[in-house]
C-alpha positions as a Python dict, from the first residue, in 0.01 Angstrom:
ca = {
    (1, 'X'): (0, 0, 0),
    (2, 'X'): (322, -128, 229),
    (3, 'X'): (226, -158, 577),
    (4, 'X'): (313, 99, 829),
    (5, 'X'): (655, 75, 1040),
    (6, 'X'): (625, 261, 1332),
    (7, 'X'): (933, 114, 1514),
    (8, 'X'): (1159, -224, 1492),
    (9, 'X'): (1069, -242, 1833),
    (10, 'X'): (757, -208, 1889),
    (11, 'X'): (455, -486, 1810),
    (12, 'X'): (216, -239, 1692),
    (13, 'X'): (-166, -377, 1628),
    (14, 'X'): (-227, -157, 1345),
    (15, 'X'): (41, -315, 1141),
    (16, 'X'): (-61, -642, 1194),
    (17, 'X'): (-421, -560, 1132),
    (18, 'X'): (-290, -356, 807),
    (19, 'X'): (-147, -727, 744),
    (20, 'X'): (-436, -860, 615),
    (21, 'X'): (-432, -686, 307),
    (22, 'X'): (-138, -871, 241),
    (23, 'X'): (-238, -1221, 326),
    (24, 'X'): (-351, -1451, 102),
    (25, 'X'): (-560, -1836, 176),
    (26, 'X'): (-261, -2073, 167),
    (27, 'X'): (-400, -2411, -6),
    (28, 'X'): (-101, -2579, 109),
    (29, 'X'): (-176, -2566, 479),
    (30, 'X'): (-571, -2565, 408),
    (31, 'X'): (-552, -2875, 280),
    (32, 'X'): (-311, -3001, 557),
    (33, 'X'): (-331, -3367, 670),
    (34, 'X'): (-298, -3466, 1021),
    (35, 'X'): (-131, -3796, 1119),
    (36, 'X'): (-398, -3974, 1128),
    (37, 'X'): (-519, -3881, 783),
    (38, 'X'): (-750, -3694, 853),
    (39, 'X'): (-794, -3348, 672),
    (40, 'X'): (-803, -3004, 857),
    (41, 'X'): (-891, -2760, 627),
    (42, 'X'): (-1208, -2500, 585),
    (43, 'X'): (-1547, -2613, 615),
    (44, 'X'): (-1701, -2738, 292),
    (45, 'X'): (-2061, -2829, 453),
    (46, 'X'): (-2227, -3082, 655),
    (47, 'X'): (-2210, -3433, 535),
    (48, 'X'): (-2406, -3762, 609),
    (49, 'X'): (-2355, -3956, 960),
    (50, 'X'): (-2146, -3775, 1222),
    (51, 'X'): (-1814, -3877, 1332),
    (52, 'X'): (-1724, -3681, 1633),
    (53, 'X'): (-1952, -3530, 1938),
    (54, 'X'): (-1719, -3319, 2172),
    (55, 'X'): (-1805, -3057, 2421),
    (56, 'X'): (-1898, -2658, 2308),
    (57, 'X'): (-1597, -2469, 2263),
    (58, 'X'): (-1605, -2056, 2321),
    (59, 'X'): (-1619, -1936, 1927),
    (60, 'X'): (-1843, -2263, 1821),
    (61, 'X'): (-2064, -2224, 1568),
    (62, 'X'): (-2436, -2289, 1808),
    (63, 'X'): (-2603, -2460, 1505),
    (64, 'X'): (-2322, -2720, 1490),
    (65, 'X'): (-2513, -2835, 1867),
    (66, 'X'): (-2675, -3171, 1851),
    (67, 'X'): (-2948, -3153, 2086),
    (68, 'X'): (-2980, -3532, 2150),
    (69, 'X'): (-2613, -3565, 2319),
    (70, 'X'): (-2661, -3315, 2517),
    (71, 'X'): (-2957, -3393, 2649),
    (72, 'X'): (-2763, -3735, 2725),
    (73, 'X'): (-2504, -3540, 2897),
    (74, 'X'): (-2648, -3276, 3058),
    (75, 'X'): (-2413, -3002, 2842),
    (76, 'X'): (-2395, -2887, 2523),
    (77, 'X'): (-2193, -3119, 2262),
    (78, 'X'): (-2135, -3039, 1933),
    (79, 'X'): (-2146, -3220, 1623),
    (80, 'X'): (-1876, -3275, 1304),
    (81, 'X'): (-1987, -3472, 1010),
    (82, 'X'): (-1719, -3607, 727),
    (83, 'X'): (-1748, -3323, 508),
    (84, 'X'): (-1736, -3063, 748),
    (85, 'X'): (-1375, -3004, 759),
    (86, 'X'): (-1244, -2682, 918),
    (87, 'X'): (-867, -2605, 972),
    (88, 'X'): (-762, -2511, 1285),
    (89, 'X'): (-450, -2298, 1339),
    (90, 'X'): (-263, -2238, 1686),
    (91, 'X'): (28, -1930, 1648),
    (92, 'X'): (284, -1970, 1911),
    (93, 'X'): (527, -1663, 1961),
    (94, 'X'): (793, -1679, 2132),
    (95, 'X'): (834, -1366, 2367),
    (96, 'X'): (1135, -1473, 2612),
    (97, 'X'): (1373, -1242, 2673),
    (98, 'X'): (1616, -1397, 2431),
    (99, 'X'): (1384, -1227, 2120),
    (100, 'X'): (1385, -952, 2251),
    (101, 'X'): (1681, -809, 2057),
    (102, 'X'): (1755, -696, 1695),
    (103, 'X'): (2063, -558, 1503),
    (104, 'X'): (1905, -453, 1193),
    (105, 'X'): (1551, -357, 1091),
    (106, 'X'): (1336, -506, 1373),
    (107, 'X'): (1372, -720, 1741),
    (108, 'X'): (1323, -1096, 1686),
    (109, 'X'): (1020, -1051, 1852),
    (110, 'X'): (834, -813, 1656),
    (111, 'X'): (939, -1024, 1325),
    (112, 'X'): (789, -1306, 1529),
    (113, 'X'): (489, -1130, 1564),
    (114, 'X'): (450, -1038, 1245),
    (115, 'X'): (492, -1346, 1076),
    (116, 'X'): (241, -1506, 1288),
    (117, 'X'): (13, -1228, 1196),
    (118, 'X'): (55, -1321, 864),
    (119, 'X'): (-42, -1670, 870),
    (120, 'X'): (-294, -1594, 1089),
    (121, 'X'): (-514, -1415, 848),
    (122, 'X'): (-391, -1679, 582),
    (123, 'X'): (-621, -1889, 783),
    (124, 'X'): (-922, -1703, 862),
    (125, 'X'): (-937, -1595, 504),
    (126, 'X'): (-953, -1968, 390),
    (127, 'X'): (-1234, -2028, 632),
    (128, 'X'): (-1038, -2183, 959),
    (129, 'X'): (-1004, -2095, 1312),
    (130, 'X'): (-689, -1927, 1459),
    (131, 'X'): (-609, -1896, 1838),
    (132, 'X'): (-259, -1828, 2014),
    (133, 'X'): (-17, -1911, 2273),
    (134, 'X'): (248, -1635, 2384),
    (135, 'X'): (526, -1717, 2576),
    (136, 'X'): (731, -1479, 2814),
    (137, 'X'): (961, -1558, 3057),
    (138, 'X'): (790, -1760, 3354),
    (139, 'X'): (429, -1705, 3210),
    (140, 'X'): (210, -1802, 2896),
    (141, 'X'): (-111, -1685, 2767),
    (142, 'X'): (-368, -1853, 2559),
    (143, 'X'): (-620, -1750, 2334),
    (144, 'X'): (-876, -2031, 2223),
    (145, 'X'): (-934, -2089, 1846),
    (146, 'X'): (-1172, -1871, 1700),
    (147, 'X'): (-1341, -1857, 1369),
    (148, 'X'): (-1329, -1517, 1127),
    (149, 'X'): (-1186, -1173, 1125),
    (150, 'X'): (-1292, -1140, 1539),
    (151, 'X'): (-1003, -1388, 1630),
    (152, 'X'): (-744, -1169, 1424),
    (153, 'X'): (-830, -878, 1594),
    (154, 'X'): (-782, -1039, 1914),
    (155, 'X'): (-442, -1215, 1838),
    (156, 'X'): (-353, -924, 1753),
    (157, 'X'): (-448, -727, 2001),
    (158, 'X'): (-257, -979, 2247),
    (159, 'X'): (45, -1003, 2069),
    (160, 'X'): (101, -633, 2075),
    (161, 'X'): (18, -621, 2468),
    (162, 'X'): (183, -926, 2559),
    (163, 'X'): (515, -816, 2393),
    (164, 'X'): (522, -443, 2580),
    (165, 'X'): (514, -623, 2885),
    (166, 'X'): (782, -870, 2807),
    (167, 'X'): (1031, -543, 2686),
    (168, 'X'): (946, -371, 3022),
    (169, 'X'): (1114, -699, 3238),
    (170, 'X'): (1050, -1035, 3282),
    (171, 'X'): (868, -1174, 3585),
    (172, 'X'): (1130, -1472, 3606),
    (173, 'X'): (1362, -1705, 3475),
    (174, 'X'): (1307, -1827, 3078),
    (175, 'X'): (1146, -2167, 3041),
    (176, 'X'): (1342, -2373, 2816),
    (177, 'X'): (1126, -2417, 2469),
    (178, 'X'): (1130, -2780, 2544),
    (179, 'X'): (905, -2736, 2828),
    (180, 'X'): (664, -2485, 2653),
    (181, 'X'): (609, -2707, 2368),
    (182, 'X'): (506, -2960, 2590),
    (183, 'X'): (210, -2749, 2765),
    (184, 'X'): (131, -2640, 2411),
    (185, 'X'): (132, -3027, 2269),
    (186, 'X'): (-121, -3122, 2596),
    (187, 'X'): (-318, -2868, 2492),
    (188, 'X'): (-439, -2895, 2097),
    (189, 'X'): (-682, -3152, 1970),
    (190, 'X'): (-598, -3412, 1718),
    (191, 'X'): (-553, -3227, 1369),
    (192, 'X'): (-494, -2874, 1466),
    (193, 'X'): (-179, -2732, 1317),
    (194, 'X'): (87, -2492, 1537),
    (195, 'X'): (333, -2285, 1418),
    (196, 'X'): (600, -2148, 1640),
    (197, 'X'): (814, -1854, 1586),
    (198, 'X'): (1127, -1856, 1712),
    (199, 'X'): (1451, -1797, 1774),
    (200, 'X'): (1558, -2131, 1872),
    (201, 'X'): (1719, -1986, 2167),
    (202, 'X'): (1753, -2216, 2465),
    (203, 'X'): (1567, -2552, 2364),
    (204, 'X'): (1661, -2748, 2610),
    (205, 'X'): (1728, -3088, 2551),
    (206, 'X'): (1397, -3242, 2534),
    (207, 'X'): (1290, -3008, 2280),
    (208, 'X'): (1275, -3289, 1972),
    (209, 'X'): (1095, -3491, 2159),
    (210, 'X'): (856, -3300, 2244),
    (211, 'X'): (800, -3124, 1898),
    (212, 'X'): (792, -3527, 1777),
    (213, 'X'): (494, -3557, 2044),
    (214, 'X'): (317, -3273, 1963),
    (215, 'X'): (355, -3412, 1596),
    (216, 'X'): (189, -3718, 1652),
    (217, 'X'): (-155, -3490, 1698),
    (218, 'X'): (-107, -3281, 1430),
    (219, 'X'): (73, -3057, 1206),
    (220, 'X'): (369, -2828, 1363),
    (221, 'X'): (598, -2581, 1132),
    (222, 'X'): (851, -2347, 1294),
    (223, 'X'): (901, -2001, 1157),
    (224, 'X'): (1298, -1981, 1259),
    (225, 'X'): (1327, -1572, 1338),
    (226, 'X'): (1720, -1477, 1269),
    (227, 'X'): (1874, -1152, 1280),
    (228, 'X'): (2152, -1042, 1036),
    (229, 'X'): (2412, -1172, 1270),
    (230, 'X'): (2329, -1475, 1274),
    (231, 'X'): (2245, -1506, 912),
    (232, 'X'): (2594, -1330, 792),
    (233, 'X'): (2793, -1292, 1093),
    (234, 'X'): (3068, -1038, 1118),
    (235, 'X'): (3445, -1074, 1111),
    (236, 'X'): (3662, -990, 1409),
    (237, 'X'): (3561, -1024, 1787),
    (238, 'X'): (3297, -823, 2006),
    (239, 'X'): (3254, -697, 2350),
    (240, 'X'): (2936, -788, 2526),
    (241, 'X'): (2777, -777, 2892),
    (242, 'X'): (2725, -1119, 3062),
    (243, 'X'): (2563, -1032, 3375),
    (244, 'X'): (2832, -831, 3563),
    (245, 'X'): (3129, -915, 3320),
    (246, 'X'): (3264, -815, 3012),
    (247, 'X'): (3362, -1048, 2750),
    (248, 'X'): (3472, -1074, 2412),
    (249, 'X'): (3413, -1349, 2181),
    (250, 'X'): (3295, -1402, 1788),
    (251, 'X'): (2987, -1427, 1623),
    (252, 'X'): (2904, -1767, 1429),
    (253, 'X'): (2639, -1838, 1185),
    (254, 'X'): (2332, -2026, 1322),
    (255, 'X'): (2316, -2394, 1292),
    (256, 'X'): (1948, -2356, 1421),
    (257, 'X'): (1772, -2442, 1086),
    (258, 'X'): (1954, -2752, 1012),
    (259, 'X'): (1892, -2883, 1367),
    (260, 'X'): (1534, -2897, 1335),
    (261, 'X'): (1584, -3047, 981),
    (262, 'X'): (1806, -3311, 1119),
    (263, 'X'): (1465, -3400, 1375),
    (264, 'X'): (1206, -3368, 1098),
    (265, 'X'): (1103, -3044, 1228),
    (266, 'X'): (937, -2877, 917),
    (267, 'X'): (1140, -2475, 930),
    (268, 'X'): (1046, -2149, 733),
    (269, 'X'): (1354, -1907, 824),
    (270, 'X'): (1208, -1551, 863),
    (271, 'X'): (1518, -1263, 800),
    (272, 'X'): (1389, -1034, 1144),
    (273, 'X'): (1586, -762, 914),
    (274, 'X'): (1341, -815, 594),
    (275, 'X'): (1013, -614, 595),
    (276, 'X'): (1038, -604, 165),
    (277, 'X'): (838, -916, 116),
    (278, 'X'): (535, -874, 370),
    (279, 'X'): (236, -1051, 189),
    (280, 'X'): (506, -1311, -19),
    (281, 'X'): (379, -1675, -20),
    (282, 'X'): (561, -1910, 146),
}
């Protein structure tokens, strides 16, 4: 059955719940390897000797508590042992107001949402955790990682909220994505993948460095969201509103994608006009 389409411009949960029929565990990013080498992938069981004591997160599992650390430290610390591997996925979508547009087919936005969606239940059907960062213009919200179907349903649920209130105005001026990506980078632990979808629109110019940074701790991909105008443009010139003026100018194709190839930036570009190959592996 093809998911629902109530509107190209509307982020409507019940199509990116329907989603999940259409997702499938990727292996590729289960078996993803952070920098360090080590693995981030589902949990395959408890081991031998622990590794790593850290403080109880909101979605822990209470079993994984060792009782004699946090007696030692007066709150609850949970354990990880070597074989007790569980991937750990953070969605980023990009709600600024420069996604919030679409030509054909859907807004940038809503294919952003979707396609997070997507890999979202990728990773809760393979056994990992998924939480979320949306960015609007002046303002983020975050939604820790969470294990199973309960995490989907609140991504979900946040990404179709989130993105009604960025189409009724924005509260202030964009942030650049530079200076997103570095709250987002400060805020993952070592091994925990992100993937950001986006238009690439306004980077700013510390945006490779910071994606490099936030690299160093773990596993980023960026799901480049392009509308048909930027994939084919048009011939001839165009008249469009630039604050209080009119003016004319051309449309060129994006050089987007090979900018983050150029900085090692791993890129999946996502056709915001495309809704034929929902469930597709990557």
């Amino acid at each position: 059955m093809t998911p629902s389409r109530p509107s190209g411009a509307t982020v409507d949960p019940g199509r990116l719940l329907e989603l999940a029929a259409h997702a499938h565990p990727n292996a590729s990013v289960d078996r993803a390897h952070s920098p360090s080498g080590g693995r981030s992938g589902p949990r395959r069981g408890e081991g031998g000797d622990p590794y790593d004591l850290r403080p109880f997160q909101d979605g822990d599992d209470p079993r994984r508590i060792d009782p004699a650390a946090t007696a030692r430290s007066g709150r609850p610390q949970v354990r990880s042992r070597h074989e007790e591997v569980e991937h750990t996925l953070l969605l980023v979508a990009d709600f600024r107001s420069p996604m919030l547009w679409g030509t054909r087919g859907r807004f940038r936005s809503v294919a952003a949402a979707e396609a997070l969606a997507l890999e979202g239940w990728r990773a809760v059907l393979a056994g990992g955790r998924v939480g979320a960062v949306i960015l609007r213009d002046g303002d983020a919200e975050t939604l820790a990682p969470r294990p199973r179907e309960g995490a989907m349903l609140a991504v979900c649920g946040a990404l179709a909220r989130l993105h009604a209130a960025a189409c009724d105005g924005a509260s202030a001026a964009p942030e650049t994505l530079a200076a997103c990506l570095d709250r987002v980078g400060a805020g993952i632990a070592p091994g925990m993948s992100v993937c950001l979808a986006t238009g690439l629109d306004d980077p700013g110019e510390g945006f490779a460095m910071a994606a490099a940074a936030l690299m160093q701790k773990g596993r980023l991909e960026v799901l480049l969201i392009q509308d048909a105008v930027e994939m084919t443009p048009p011939s001839g010139t165009f008249a469009a509103r630039l604050g209080r003026r009119i003016a004319r100018g051309r449309f060129g194709a994006s050089s987007s994608a090979a900018a983050l190839e150029a900085a090692g930036i791993p890129v999946r570009i996502v056709d915001a006009a495309d809704v034929s190959d929902i469930g597709a592996a990557p």
